[in-house]
ROFIVO-613287 format. One line per field, with one value per residue (C-alpha): residue number from 1; residue in three letters; x, z, y. Coordinates in steps of 0.2 Angstrom, whole numbers. Layout:
<rs>
vexse: c(NUM/...)
nudren: c(ALA/...)
xx: c(X/...)
zz: c(Z/...)
yy: c(Y/...)
</rs>
This chain:
<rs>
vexse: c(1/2/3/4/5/6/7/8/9/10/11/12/13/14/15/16/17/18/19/20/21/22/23/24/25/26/27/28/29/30/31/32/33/34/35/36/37/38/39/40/41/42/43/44/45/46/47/48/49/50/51/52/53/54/55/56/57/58/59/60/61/62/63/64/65/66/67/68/69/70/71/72/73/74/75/76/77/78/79/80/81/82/83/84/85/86/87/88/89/90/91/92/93/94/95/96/97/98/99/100/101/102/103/104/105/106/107/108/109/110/111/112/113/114/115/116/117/118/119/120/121/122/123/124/125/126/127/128/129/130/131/132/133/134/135/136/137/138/139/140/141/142/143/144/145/146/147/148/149/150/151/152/153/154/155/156/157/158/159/160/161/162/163/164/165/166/167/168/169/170/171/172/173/174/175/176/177/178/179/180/181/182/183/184/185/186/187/188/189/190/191/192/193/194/195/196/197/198/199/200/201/202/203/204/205/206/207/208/209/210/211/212/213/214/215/216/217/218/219/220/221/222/223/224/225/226/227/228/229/230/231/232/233/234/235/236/237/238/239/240/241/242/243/244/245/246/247/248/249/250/251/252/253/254/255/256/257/258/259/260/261/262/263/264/265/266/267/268/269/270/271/272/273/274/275/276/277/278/279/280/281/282/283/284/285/286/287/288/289/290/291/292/293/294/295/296/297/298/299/300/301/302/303/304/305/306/307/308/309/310/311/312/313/314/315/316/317/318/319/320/321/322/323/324/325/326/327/328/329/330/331/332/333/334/335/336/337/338/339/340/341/342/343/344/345/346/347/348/349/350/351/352/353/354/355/356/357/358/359/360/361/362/363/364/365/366/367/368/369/370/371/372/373/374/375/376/377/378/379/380/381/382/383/384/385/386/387/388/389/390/391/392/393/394/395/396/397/398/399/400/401/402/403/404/405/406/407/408/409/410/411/412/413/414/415/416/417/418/419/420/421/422/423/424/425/426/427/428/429/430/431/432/433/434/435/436/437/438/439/440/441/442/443/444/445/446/447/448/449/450/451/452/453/454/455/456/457/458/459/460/461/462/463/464/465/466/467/468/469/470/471)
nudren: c(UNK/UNK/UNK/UNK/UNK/UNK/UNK/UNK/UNK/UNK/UNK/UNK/UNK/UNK/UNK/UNK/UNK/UNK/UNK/UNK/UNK/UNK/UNK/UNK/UNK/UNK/UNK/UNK/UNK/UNK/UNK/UNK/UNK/UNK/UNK/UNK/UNK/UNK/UNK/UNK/UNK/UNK/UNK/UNK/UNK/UNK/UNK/UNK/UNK/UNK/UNK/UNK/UNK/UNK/UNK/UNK/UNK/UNK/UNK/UNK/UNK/UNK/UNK/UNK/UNK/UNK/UNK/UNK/UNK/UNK/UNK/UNK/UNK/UNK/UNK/UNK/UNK/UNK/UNK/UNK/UNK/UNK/UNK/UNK/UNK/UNK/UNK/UNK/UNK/UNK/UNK/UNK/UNK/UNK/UNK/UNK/UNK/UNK/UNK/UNK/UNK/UNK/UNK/UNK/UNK/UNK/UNK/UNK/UNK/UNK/UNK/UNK/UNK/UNK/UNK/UNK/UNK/UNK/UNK/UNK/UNK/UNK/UNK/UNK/UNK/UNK/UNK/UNK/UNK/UNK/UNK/UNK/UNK/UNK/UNK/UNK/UNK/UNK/UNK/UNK/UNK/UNK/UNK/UNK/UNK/UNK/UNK/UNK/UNK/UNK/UNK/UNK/UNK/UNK/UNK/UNK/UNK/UNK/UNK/UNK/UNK/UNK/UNK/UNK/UNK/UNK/UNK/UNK/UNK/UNK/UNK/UNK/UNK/UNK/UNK/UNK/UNK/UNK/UNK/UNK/UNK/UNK/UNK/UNK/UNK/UNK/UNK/UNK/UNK/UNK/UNK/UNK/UNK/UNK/UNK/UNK/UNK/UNK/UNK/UNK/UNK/UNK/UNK/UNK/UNK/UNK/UNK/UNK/UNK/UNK/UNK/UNK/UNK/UNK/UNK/UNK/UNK/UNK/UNK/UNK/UNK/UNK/UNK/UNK/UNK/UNK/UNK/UNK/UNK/UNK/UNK/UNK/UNK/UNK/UNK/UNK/UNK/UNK/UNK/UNK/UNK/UNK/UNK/UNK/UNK/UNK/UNK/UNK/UNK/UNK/UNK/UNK/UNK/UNK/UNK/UNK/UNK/UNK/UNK/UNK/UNK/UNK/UNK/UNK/UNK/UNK/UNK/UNK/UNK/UNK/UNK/UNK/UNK/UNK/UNK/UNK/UNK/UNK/UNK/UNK/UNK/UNK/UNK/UNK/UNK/UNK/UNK/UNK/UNK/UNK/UNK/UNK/UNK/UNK/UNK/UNK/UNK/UNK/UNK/UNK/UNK/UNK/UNK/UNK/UNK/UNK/UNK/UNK/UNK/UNK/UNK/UNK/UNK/UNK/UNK/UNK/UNK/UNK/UNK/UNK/UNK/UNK/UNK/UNK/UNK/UNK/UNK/UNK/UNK/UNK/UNK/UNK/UNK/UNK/UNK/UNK/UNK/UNK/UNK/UNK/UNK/UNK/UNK/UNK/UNK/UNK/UNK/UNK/UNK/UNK/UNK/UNK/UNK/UNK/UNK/UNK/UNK/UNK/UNK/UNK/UNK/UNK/UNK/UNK/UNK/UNK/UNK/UNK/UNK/UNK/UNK/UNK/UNK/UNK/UNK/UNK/UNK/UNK/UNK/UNK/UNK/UNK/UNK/UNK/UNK/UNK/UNK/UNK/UNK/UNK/UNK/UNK/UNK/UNK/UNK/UNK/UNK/UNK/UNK/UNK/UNK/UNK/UNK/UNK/UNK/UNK/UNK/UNK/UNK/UNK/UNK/UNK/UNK/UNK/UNK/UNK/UNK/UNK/UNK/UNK/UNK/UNK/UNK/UNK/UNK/UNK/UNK/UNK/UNK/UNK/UNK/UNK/UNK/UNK/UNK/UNK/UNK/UNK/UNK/UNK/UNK/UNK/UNK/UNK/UNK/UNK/UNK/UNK/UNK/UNK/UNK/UNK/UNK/UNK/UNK/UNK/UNK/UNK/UNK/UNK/UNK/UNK/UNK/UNK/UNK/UNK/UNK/UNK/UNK/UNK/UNK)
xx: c(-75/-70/-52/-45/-32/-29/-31/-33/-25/-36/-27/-8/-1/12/1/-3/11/23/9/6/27/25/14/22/38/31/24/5/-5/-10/-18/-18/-35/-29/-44/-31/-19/-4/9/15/8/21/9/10/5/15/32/42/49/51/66/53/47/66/69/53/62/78/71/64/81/73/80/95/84/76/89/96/80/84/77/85/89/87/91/81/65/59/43/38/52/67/57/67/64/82/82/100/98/88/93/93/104/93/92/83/69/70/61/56/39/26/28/46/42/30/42/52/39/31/48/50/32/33/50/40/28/16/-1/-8/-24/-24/-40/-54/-64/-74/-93/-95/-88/-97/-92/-100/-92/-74/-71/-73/-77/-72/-84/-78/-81/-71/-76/-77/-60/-62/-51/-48/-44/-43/-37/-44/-28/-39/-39/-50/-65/-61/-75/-70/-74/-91/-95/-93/-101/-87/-90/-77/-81/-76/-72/-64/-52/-47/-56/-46/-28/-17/-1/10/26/35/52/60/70/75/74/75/89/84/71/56/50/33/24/7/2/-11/-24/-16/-2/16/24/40/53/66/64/81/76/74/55/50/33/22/8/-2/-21/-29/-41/-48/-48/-59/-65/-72/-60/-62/-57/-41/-26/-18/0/-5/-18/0/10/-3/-4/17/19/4/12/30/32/38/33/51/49/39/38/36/22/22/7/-6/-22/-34/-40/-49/-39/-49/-48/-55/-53/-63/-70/-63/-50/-59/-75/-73/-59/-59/-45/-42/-25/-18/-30/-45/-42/-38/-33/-28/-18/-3/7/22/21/15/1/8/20/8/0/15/20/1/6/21/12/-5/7/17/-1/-12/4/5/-14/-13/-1/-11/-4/-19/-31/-30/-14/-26/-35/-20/-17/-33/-26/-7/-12/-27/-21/-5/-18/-29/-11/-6/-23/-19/-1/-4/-21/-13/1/-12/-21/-5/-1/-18/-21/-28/-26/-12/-7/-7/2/15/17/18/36/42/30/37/52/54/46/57/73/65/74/57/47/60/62/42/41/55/50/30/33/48/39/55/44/29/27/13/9/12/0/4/19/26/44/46/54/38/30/44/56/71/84/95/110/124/126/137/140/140/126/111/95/86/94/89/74/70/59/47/56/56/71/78/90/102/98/109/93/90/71/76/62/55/51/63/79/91/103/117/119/138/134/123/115/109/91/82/74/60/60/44/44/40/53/45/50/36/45/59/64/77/81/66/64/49/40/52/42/26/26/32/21/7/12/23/13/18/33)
zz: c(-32/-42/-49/-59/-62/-71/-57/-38/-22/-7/8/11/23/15/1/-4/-4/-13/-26/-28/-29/-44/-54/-54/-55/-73/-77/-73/-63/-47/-31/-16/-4/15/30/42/45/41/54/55/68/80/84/74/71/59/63/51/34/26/14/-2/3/6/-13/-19/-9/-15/-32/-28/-19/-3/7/14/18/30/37/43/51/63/68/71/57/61/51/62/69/85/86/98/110/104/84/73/57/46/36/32/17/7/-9/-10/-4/10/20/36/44/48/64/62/66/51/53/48/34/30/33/15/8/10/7/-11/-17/-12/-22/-37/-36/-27/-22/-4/2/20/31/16/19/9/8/-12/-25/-45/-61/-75/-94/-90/-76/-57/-48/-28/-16/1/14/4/-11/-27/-35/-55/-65/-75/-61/-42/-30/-14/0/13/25/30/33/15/13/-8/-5/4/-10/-24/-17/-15/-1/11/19/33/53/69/76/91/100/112/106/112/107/117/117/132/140/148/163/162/140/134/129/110/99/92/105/103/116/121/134/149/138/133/120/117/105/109/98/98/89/92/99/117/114/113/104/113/106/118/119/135/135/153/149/133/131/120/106/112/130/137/141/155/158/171/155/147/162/165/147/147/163/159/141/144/164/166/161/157/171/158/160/152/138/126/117/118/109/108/92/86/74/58/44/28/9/-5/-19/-32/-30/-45/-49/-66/-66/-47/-39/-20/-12/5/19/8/-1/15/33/43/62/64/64/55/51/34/32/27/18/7/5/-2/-14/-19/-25/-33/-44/-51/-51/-68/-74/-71/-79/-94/-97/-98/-111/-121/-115/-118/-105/-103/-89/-79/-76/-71/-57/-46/-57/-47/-30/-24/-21/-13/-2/3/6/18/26/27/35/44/52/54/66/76/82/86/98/104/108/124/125/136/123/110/123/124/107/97/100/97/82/73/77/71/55/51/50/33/23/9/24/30/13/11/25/25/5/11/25/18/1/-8/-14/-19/-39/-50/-65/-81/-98/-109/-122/-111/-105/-90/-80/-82/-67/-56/-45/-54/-43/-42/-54/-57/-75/-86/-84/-66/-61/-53/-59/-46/-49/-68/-64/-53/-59/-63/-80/-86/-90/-108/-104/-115/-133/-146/-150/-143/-134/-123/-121/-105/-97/-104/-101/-111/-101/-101/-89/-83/-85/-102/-105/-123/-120/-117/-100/-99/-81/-77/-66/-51/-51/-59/-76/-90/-106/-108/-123/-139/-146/-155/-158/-165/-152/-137/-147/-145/-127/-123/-133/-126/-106/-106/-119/-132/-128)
yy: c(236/223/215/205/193/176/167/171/160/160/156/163/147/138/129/146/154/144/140/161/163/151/158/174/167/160/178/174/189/181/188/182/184/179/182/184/200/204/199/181/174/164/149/133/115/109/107/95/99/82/78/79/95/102/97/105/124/119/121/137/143/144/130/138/151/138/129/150/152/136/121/102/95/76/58/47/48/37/29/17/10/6/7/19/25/28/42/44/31/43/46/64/81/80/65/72/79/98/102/119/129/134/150/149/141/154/169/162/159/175/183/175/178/198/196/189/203/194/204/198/205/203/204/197/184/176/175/166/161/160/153/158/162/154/166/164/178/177/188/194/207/217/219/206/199/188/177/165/151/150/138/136/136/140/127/112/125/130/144/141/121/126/137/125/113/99/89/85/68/59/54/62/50/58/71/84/82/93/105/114/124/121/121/104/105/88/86/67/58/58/67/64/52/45/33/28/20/20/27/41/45/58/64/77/86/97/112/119/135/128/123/108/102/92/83/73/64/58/47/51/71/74/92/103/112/128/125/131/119/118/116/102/91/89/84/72/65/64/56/42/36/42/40/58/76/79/94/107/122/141/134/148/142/130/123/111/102/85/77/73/60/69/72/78/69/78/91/102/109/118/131/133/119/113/111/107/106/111/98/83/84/69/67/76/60/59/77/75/87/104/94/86/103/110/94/99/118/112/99/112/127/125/117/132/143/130/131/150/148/138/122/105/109/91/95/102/87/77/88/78/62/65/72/62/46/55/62/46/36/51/47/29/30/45/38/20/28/37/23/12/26/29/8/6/-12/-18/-32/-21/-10/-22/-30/-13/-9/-26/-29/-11/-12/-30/-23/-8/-23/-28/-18/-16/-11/2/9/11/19/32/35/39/51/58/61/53/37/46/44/46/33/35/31/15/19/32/28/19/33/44/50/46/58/67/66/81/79/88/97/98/117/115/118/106/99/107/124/124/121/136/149/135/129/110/106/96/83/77/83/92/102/119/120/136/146/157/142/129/127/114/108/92/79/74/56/56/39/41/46/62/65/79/85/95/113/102/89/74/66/72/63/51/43/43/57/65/82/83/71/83/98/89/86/104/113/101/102/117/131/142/154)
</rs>
């Protein structure tokens, strides 16, 4: 058996899924390949939806489908002692942190891609991958599947990486981490808490259900991944760094891991592409990993669409361009946190809180901070004699008609600013600001300005039929 389609996703977790809900949302034939079954499963590592990613499903009208679905919605995380990180500063409609498992994620996700008329083949794994002619063709136990492009969403073992041959270097930092859903008798003051201490290190939140996460590292109690935990291993691990266990009980799940600091070279090998954790994976610390996945998605999507229309195949190439160095900073905060909570020295110990906690007062420091893990200060660059507002984050805006930004831009349109000229088009929308500042703003599918200048239609016509296609 073999099909086809113009390009194929392998993986349907959250990268996946929102990535395959675009494409078909911009009229591409896409297919999704997913080794597990079909149910959701209800286990889950990730946990936090961060204020970026919540822009990136409001622009996909699926954010209020998240917040239905539950979770604690907070707007201030706490690190170590008395160290709190602000979030209610952040320039955006969603200046919080939604505490809320995977799988919920997942279930709009999912939800809004078989809406789109998303194909998911469920129970095919894949055993090669070959490129030959322009097209890929994608072997599993199931049959063979070709297309113009595919993207490997398919986790930090990523079969399609392994095939290609892109390496995927790096370290474990911590061996025999642990996560548990469990029930407190006796729940903390405030949520997240994180603390290390005694050798060993805690992380707990709320998930608004009545579970709480626990994330917790002994150093006295290292064992292999696949053996079982025990209730008792994450008593013991809470009571060392936190002083109490917080009376747990009733864990609903649990499961052992190392926690690794990886990322590929490159995120591309010819028309096959990497995203999420195929592409890096780093500690669970700060909750930025599915996160970063998705922001991934978001930023090939309207590329691999836009290149199928006929758009400069040079957009592809700015997809590894944008997304890597998001990736190797997400390894750098993400990793740097991790080892402040896992210090074993008692100075170190002592000094941390104080020393963070002195360092979030600086206002520079604090706004770094809360703008990396929330995704709100990532940008990309932009080329010499672009504008200077290329590359950077569209904040959601009010129209003229109405209407937000980030409502025009759904269906994975960019968006014409500003201009007395009409560009509308499947993909394009034109639209006026309520506060127009003379120039024309381009804002691409995935939220980022793509153009800004005076207003020039043909160098407007240019850039769209350069980065957007032919309609």
């Amino acid at each position: 058996m073999s099909t086809q389609a113009e390009v194929i996703v392998v993986g349907a977790g959250p990268t996946g899924l929102l990535l395959a809900g675009d494409l078909a949302e911009a009229g591409v034939d896409v297919l999704v390949l997913e080794k597990r079954g079909a149910e959701l499963s209800n286990l889950s590592r990730a946990f936090a939806v961060h204020a970026r990613t919540l822009e990136v499903l409001d622009a996909r009208g699926v954010a209020d489908d998240l917040f239905a679905l539950g979770g604690n919605k907070l707007d201030e995380l706490f690190l170590f002692g008395r160290a709190t990180l602000h979030l209610n500063h952040l320039d955006t409609r969603f200046p919080c942190v939604l505490m809320t498992p995977q799988y919920n994620v997942e279930r709009v996700l999912r939800e809004r891609a078989a809406k789109a008329g998303v194909t998911i083949h469920y129970g095919h794994t894949v055993t090669g991958v070959d490129q030959a002619g322009g097209r890929v063709t994608v072997h599993t136990d199931q049959g063979d599947y070709t297309a113009a492009y595919v993207v490997g969403a398919d986790g930090v073992r990523s079969p399609v990486r392994e095939a290609v041959g892109i390496p995927f270097p790096g370290d474990s930092v911590l061996k025999s981490m642990m996560l548990a859903d469990v029930l407190l008798a006796e729940p903390p003051a405030q949520s997240p808490i994180t603390a290390g201490a005694n050798g060993a290190f805690c992380f707990v939140t709320d998930f608004g259900d009545g579970y709480w996460r626990i994330i917790a590292w002994n150093s006295a109690d290292q064992q292999a991944d696949d053996a079982p935990v025990e209730l008792e291993e994450i008593r013991t691990a809470a009571k060392l760094a936190l002083g109490t266990d917080f009376g747990m009980h009733d864990q609903r799940w649990a499961s052992r891991f190392h926690s690794d600091e990886r990322q590929a070279p490159t995120y591309r090998d010819r028309n096959v592409f990497l995203a999420g954790d195929a592409a890096h994976c780093h500690s669970p610390a700060g909750g930025q990993g599915m996160n970063t996945g998705i922001q991934d998605a978001a930023n090939l999507s309207w590329k691999l669409a836009a290149a199928l229309r006929g758009a400069d195949p040079a957009v592809l190439d700015s997809y590894e361009g944008e997304r890597h160095p998001v990736g190797k900073a997400v390894l750098r905060s993400s990793g740097a946190l991790v080892r402040v909570a896992a210090n074993r020295s008692k100075i170190g110990q002592a000094v941390r809180g104080i020393a963070v906690e002195t360092a979030l007062r600086i206002k520079p420091i604090m706004h770094k901070m809360t703008g990396m893990i929330s995704g709100i200060g990532i940008h990309y660059g932009h080329e010499k004699g672009e504008g200077r507002l290329v590359g950077h984050r569209a904040n959601d805006i009010d129209l003229a008609d109405g209407t937000r930004l980030y409502e025009a831009l759904r269906g994975g349109r960019f968006v014409v600013l500003d201009s007395a000229e009409s560009y509308a088009a499947g993909f394009v929308a034109d639209a006026a600001s309520a506060a127009p500042d003379g120039t024309v703003t381009i804002v691409r599918p995935d939220a980022y300005i793509g153009w800004a200048g005076e207003d020039d239609p043909a160098a407007i016509r240019a850039y769209l039929e350069s980065h957007a296609g032919k309609s």
